[in-house]
C-alpha positions in Angstrom: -15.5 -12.5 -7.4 -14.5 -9.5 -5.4 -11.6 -11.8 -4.2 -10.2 -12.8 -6.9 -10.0 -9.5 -8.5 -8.2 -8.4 -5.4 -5.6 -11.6 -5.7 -5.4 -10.6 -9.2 -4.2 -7.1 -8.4 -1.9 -8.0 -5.7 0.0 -10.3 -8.2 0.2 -7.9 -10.4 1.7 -5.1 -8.0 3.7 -7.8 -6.4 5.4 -8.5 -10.2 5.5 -4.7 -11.0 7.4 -4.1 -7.7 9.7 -7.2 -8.6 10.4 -5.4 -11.9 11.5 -2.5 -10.4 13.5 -3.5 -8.0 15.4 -5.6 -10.7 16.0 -2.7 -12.8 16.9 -0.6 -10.3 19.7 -3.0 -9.0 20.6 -3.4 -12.5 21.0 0.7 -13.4 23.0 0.9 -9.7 25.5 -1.7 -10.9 26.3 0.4 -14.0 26.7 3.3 -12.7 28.1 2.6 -9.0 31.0 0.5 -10.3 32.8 -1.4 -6.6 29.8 -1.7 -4.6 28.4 -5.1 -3.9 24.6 -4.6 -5.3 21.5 -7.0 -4.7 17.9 -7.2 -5.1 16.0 -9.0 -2.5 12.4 -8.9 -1.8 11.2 -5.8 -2.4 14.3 -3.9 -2.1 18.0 -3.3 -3.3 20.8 -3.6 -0.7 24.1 -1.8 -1.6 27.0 -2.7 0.5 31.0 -1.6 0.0 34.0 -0.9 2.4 33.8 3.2 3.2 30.1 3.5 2.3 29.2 6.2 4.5 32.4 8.5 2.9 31.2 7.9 -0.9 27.7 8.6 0.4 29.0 11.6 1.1 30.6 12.3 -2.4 29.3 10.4 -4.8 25.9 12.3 -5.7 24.3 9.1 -7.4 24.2 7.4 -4.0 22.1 9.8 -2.6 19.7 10.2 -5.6 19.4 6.6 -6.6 15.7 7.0 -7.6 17.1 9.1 -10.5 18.0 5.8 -12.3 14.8 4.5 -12.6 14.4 7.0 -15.3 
């Protein structure tokens, strides 16, 4: 019983995570127009020419967990 409950709970956290990490890939898109943005297991890659520089500049790089909101 104990098992199942704890299978249960992982699929659940496992689709909750999926969900976020789709949505947050999503909100980056919109708002980080030129980057190349993909979700992946568990996590969103960004990739563009002169990342580091717009790092630098662009404060919605650095703060991306603010579009979750």
């Amino acid at each position: 019983m104990m098992e199942r409950l704890e299978a249960r709970g992982r699929r659940i956290a496992e689709r909750a995570a999926d969900a976020a990490v789709e949505r947050l890939a999503a909100e980056a898109r919109a708002a980080l127009p030129g980057l190349e943005i993909e979700a992946e297991a568990g996590r969103v890659t960004i990739a563009a020419r002169s990342l580091g520089r717009r790092w630098l500049t662009d404060p919605a790089l650095r703060w991306l967990g603010g579009l979750l909101r």
